[in-house]
C-alpha positions as CSV (number, residue, x, y, z in Angstrom):
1,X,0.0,0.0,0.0
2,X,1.4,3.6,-0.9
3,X,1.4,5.9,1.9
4,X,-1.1,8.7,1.2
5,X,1.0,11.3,3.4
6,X,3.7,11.1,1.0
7,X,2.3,12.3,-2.0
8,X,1.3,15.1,-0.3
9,X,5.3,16.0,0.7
10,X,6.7,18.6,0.3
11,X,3.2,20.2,-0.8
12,X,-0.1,19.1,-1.4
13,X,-1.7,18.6,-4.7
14,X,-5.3,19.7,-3.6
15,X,-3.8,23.4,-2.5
16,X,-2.6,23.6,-6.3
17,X,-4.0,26.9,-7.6
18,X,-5.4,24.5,-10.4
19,X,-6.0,21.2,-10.9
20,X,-2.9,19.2,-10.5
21,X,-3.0,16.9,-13.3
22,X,-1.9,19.3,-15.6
23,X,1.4,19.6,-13.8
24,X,1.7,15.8,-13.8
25,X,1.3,15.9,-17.4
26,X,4.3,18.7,-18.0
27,X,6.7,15.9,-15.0
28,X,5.6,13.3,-16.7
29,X,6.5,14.3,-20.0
30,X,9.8,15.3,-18.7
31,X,10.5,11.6,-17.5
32,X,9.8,10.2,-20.8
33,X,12.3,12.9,-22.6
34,X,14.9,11.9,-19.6
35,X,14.8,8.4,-21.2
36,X,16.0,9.1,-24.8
37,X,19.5,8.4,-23.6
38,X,18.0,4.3,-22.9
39,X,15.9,4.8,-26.1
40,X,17.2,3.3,-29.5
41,X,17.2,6.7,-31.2
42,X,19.3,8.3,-28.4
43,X,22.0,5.2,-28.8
44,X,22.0,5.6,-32.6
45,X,24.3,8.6,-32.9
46,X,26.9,6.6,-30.8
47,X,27.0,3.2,-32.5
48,X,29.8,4.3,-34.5
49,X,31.4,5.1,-31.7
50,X,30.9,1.6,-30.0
51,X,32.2,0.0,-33.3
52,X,35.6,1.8,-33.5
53,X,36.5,1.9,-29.6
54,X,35.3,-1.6,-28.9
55,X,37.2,-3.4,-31.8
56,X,33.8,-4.9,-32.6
57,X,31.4,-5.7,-36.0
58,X,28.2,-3.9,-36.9
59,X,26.4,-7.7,-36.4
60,X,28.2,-8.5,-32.4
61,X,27.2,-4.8,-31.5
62,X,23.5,-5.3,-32.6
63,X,23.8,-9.1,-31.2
64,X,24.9,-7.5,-27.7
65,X,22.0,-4.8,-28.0
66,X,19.7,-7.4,-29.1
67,X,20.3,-9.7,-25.7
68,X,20.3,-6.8,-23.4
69,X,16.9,-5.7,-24.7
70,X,15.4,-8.8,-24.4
71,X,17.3,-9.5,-20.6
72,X,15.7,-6.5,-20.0
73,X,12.0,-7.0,-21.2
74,X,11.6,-9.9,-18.8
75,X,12.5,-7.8,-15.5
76,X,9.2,-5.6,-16.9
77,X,6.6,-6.9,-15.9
78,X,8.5,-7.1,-11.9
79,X,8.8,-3.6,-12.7
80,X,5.2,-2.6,-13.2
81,X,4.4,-4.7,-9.8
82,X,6.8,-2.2,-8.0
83,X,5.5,0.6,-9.7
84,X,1.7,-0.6,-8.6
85,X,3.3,-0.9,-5.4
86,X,5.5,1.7,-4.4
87,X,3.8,4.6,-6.8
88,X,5.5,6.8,-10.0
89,X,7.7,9.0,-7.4
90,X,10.2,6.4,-5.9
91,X,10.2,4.2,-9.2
92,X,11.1,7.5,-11.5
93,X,13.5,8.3,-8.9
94,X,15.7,4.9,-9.0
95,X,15.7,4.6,-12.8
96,X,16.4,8.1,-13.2
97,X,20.1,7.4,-10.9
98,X,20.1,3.9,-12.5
99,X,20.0,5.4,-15.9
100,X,22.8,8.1,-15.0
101,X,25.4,5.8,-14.2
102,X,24.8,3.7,-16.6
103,X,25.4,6.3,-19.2
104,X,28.6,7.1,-17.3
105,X,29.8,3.7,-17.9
106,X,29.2,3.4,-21.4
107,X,31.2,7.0,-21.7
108,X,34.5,5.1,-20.4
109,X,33.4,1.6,-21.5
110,X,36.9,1.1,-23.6
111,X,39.1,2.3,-21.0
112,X,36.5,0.3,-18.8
113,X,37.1,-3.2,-20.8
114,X,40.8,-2.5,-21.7
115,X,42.6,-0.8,-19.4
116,X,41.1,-1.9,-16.1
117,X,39.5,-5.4,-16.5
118,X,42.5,-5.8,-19.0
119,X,39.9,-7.7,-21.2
120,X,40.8,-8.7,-24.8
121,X,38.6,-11.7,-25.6
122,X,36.2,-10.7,-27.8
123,X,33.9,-12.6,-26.2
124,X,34.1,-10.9,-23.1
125,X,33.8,-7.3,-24.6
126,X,30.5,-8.3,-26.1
127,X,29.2,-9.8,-22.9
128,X,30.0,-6.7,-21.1
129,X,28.8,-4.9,-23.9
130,X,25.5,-7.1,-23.3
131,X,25.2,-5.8,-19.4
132,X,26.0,-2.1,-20.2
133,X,22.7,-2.3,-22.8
134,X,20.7,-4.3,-20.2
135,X,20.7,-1.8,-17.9
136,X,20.1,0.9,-20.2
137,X,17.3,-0.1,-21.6
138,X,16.0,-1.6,-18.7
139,X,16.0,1.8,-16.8
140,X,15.5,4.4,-19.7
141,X,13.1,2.5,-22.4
142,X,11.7,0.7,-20.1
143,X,10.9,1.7,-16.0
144,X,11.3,5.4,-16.8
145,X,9.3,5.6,-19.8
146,X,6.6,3.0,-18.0
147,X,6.3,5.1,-14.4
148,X,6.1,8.4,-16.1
149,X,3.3,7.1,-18.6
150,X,1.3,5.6,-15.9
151,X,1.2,8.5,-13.9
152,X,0.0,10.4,-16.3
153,X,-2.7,8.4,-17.2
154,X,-4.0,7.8,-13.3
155,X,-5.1,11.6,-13.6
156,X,-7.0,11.8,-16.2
157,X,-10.4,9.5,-17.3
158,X,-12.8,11.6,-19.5
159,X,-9.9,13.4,-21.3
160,X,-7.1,11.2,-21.2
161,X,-6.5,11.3,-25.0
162,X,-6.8,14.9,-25.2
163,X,-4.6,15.6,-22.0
164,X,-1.9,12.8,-23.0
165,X,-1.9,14.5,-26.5
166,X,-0.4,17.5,-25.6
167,X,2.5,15.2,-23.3
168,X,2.9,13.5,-26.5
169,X,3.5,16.4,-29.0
170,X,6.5,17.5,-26.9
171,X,7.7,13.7,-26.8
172,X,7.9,13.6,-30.6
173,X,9.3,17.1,-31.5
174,X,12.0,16.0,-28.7
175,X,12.6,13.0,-29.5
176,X,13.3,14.3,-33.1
177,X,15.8,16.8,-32.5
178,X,17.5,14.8,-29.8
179,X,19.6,13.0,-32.5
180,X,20.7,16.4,-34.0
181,X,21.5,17.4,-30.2
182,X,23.6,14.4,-29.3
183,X,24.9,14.7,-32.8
184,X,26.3,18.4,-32.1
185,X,27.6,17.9,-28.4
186,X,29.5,14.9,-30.4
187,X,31.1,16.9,-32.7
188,X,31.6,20.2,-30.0
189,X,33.3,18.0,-28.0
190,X,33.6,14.3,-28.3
191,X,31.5,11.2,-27.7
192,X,32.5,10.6,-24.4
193,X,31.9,14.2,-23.1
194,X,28.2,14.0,-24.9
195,X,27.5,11.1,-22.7
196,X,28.9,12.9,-19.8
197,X,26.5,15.9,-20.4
198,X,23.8,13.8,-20.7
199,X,24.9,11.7,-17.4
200,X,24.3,14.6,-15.7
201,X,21.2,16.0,-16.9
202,X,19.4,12.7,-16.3
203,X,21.1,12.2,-12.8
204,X,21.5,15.1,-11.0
205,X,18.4,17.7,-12.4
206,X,15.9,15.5,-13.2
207,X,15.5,13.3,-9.8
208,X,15.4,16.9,-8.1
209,X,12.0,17.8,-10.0
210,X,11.0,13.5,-9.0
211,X,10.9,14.2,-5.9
212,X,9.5,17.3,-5.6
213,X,6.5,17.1,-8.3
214,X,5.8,13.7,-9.1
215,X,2.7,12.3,-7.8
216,X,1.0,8.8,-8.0
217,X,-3.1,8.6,-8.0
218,X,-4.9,11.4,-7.8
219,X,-7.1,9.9,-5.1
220,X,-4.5,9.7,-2.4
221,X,-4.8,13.7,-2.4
222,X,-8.2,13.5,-2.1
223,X,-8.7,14.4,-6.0
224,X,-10.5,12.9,-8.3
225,X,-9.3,12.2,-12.1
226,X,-9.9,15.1,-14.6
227,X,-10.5,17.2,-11.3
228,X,-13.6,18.8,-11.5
229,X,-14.7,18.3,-15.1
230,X,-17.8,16.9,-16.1
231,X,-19.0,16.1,-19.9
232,X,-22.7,17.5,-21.2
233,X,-25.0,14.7,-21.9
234,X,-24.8,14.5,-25.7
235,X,-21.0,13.9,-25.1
236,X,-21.5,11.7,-22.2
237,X,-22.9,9.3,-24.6
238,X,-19.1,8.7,-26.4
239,X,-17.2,8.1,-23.8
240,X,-15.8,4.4,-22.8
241,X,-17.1,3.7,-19.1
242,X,-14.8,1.1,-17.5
243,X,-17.0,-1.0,-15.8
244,X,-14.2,-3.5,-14.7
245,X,-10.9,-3.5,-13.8
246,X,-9.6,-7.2,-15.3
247,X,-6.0,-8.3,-13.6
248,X,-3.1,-9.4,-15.6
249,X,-3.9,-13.0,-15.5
250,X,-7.4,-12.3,-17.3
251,X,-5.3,-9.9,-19.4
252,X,-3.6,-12.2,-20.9
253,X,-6.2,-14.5,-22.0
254,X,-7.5,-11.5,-24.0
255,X,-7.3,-11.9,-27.8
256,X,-7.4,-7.5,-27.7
257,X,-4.5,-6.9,-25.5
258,X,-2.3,-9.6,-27.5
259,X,-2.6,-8.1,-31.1
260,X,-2.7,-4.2,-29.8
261,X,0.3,-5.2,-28.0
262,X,1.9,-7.1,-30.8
263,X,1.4,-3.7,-33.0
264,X,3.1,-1.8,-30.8
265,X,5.8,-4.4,-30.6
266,X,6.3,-4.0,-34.2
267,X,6.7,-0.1,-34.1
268,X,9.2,-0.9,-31.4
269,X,11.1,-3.4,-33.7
270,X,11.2,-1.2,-37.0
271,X,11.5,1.9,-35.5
272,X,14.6,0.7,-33.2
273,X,16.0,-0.9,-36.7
274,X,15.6,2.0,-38.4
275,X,17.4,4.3,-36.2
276,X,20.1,1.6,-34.7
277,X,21.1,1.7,-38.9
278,X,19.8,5.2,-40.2
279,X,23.1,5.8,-41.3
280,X,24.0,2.9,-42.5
281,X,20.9,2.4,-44.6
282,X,21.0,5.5,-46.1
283,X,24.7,5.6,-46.7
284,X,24.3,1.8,-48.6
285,X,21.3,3.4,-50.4
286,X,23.6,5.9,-51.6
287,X,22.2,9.3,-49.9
288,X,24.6,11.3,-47.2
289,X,24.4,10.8,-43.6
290,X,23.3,14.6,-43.1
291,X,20.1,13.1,-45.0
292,X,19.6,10.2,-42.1
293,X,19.7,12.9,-39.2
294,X,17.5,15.1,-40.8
295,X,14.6,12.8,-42.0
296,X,13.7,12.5,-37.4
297,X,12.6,16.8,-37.7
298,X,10.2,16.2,-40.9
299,X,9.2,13.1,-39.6
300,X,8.1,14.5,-36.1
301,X,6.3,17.3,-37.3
302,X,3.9,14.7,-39.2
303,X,3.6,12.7,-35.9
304,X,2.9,15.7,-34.1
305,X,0.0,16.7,-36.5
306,X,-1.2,13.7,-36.0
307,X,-0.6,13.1,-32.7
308,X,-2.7,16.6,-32.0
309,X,-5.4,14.9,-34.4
310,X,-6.6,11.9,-33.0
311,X,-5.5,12.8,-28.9
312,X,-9.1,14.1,-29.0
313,X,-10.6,11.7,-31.3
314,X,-9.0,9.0,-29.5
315,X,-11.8,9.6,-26.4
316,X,-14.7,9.0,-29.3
317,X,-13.5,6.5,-31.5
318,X,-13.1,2.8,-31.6
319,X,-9.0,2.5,-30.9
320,X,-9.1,-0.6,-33.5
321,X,-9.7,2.0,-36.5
322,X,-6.7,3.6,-35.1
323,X,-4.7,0.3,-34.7
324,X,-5.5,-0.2,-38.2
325,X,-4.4,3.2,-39.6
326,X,-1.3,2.7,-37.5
327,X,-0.2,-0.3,-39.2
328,X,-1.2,1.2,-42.7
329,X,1.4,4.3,-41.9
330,X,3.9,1.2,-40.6
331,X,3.4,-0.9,-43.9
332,X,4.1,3.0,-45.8
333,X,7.4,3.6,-44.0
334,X,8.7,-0.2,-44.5
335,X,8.0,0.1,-48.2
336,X,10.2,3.3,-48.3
337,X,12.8,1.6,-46.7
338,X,13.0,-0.8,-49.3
339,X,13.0,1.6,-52.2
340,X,15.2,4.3,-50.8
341,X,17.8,5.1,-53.3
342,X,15.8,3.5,-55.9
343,X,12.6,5.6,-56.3
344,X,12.5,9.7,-55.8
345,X,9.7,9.7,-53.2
346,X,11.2,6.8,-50.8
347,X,11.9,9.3,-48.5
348,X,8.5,10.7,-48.6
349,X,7.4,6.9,-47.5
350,X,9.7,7.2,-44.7
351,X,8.7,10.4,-43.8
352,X,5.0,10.2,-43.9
353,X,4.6,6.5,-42.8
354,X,7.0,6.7,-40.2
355,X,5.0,10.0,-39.0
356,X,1.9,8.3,-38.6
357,X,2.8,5.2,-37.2
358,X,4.9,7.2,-34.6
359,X,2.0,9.6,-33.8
360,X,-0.7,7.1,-33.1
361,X,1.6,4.9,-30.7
362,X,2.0,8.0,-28.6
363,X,-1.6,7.9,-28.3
364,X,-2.4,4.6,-28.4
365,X,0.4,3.4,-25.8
366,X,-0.8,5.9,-23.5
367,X,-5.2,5.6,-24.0
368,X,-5.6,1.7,-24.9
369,X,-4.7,0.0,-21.3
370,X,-6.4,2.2,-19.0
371,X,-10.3,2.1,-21.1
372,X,-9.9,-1.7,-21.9
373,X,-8.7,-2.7,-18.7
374,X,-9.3,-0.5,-15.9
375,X,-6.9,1.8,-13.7
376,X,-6.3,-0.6,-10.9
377,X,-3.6,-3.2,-12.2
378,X,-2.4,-0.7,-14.9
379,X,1.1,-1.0,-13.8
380,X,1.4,-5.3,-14.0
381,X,-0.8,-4.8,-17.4
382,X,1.2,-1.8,-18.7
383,X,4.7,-3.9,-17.6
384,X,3.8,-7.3,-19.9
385,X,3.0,-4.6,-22.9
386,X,6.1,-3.0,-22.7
387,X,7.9,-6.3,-22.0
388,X,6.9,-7.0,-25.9
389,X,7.5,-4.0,-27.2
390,X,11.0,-4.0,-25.6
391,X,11.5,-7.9,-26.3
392,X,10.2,-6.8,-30.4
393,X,12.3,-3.6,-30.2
394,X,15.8,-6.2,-29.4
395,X,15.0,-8.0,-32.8
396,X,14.9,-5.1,-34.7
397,X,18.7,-3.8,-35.4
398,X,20.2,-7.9,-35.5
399,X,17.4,-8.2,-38.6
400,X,18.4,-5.4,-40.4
401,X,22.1,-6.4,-39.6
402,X,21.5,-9.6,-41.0
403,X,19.9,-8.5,-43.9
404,X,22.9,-6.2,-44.8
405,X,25.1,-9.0,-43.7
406,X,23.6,-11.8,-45.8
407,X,21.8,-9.9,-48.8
408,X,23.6,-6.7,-48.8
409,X,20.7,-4.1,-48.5
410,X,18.3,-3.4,-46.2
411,X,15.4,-4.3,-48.1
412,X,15.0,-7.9,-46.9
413,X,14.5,-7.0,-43.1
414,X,11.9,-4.3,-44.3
415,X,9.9,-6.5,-46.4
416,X,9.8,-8.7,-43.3
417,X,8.5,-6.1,-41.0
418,X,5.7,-4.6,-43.9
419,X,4.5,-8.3,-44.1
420,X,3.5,-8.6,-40.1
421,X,2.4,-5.1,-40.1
422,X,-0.1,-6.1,-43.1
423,X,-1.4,-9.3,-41.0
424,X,-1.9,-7.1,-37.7
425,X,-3.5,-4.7,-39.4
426,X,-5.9,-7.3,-40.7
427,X,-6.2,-9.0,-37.1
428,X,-7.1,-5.2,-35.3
429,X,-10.2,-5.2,-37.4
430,X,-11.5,-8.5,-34.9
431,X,-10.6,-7.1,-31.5
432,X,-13.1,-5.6,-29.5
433,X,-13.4,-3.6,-26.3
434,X,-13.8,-6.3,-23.2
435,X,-15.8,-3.2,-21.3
436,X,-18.1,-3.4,-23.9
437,X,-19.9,-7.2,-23.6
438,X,-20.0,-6.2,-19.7
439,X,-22.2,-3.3,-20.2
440,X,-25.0,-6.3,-21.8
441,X,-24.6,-8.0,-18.9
């Protein structure tokens, strides 16, 4: 049980001069910009880096990312139990210092390996190259992104989409000029001292605002989700009451909650292989790097569009018409991939498909668990989602490495991902909305 004095140190919520959700939107949209440095695209500008310093292929650093991502998708689900348990606050807080040091490491992990563990087995270099990702995505893709999303949705019920909307426009445009940021600190100063910078950001700032701002449910204030809002009757009639909240063993015997979650798995896996390789795949294509970087800021501005589209919509309309248009966008950007270089509007594939697909999973991974499911075990339910993504997102960079490797282009690894996104997309038009057979009963 959380202790209901704590989240009301070192103020209280209810004393807020306005509802206090809107502050936990603006914290918890920090928390998920903190995590960039354990997110795929925030790794990207430095697997050059890796390569050179650690004596190592393209294929053993994407088979040591790929083991720590999946090591770390099965501590997930634990995770969301600790979060239902111990609240947003103290979880942020840990994987906010976790992440830090971990990011220190990998700024010194050559001198770590070589000089003082005197390693030189290759073998050992990956495997501690296996630990280092482990840990970062364990703490920054996956416990920081999961305890900052949660808390946002715990304060808001009748708006949720529109409220997470606005967390989610900020989380794209960041996350597309994060590559160009890391990009310049690297070439300022050096890869190390980027990581550095970043180190300290994540681990010295951001835990102060934790402590001080971060709240769990709204109800251990004595609030209420959405604060004092209420709906008129005409749009009463469109929202999604949750008349259950199901636990994670009933959960997972849902047919819904399996292909949502696969779909979002797949963005996880394509997205993380596009950006683990953007340079890669467009330098084999034949294009210039400063075309990879800046592909994220047109890219982001069509995710924010339609992220500030359907936030709203997303309270009225069935989320499998989304889930469908989601993997229509996916199936766009894959194509693109695999005629880049070869056809003059490739990158308009990228740009648009990529765009929508990333727009809607801001929405969707923040609106879909809360209305099917219920608020009660959202942290256990929430944990086994991300657990796929994450496991998904771990395939992604060894398939397109493989597909370089063993076909030379990247086209093979994106005509695999098009063809699952074309068979989800079919199997979201048969999901339906568990609330909704209850409210026959």
């Amino acid at each position: 049980m959380q202790n209901r004095n704590w989240g009301n140190i070192p103020f209280h919520p209810k004393k807020w001069p306005f509802f206090y959700g809107w502050m936990v939107l603006v914290w918890g949209t920090l928390g998920i910009i903190m995590s960039i440095p354990g997110q795929t695209i925030g790794v990207s500008v430095f697997t050059e880096s890796l390569i050179h310093v650690l004596r190592i292929s393209r294929d053993e650093l994407s088979l040591a990312y790929m083991f720590g991502t999946i090591g770390s998708s099965f501590l997930l689900p634990w995770a969301g139990r600790q979060y239902d348990k111990y609240g947003a606050r103290l979880v942020a807080f840990v994987s906010a210092l976790g992440l830090a040091l971990i990011i220190c490491f990998f700024s010194q992990i050559d001198k770590v390996v070589f000089q003082f563990l005197s390693i030189h087995s290759g073998f050992l270099v990956l495997f501690i190259t296996f630990v280092g990702f482990f840990l970062l995505r364990f703490f920054g893709q996956g416990v920081l992104t999961l305890a900052s999303r949660n808390m946002m949705v715990q304060w808001f019920d009748k708006r949720r989409g529109f409220a997470t909307g606005f967390s989610n426009v900020f989380v794209a445009l960041t996350f597309s000029v994060a590559p160009v940021f890391l990009y310049f600190l690297m070439t300022q100063f050096s890869w190390r001292v980027a990581w550095l910078i970043v180190a300290a950001i994540v681990g010295l700032l951001f835990p102060v605002f934790v402590l001080l701002f971060y709240r769990d449910k709204p109800e251990d204030s004595g609030l209420m989700p959405d604060g004092n809002y209420q709906l008129s009757e005409r749009r009463k009639k469109s929202l999604f009451p949750v008349i259950k909240n199901f636990n994670l063993q009933e959960v997972r015997k849902n047919y819904s909650f399996w292909v949502y979650s696969l779909m979002l798995a797949m963005q996880g896996l394509y997205i993380t292989a596009f950006t683990f390789h953007v340079l890669s795949i467009f330098k084999e294509a034949g294009l210039e790097e400063k075309m990879a970087i800046s592909i994220f800021q047109p890219t982001a501005l069509v995710a924010v569009v339609i992220t500030l589209i359907f936030s709203t919509l997303s309270d009225y309309l069935k989320l499998k018409y989304l889930y469908v248009a989601m993997g229509i966008g996916a199936c766009a950007g894959a194509l693109g991939v695999m005629l880049l270089g070869e056809v003059s509007f490739a990158n308009l594939l990228i740009i648009a498909g990529n765009g929508v697909m990333g727009g809607l999973f801001s929405v969707l991974s923040s609106v879909t668990w809360p209305r099917y499911f219920g608020r009660m075990y959202l942290g256990a339910i929430s944990g086994q989602a991300v657990m796929v993504i994450v496991f998904a997102s771990a395939l992604g960079p060894i398939l397109f490495s493989q597909s370089l490797s063993h076909f030379g282009s990247y086209f093979g690894g994106a005509a695999v991902c098009l063809g699952v996104y074309f068979a989800l997309s079919i199997a979201s038009f048969f999901t339906t909305n568990p609330q909704e057979g209850l409210k026959k009963v």
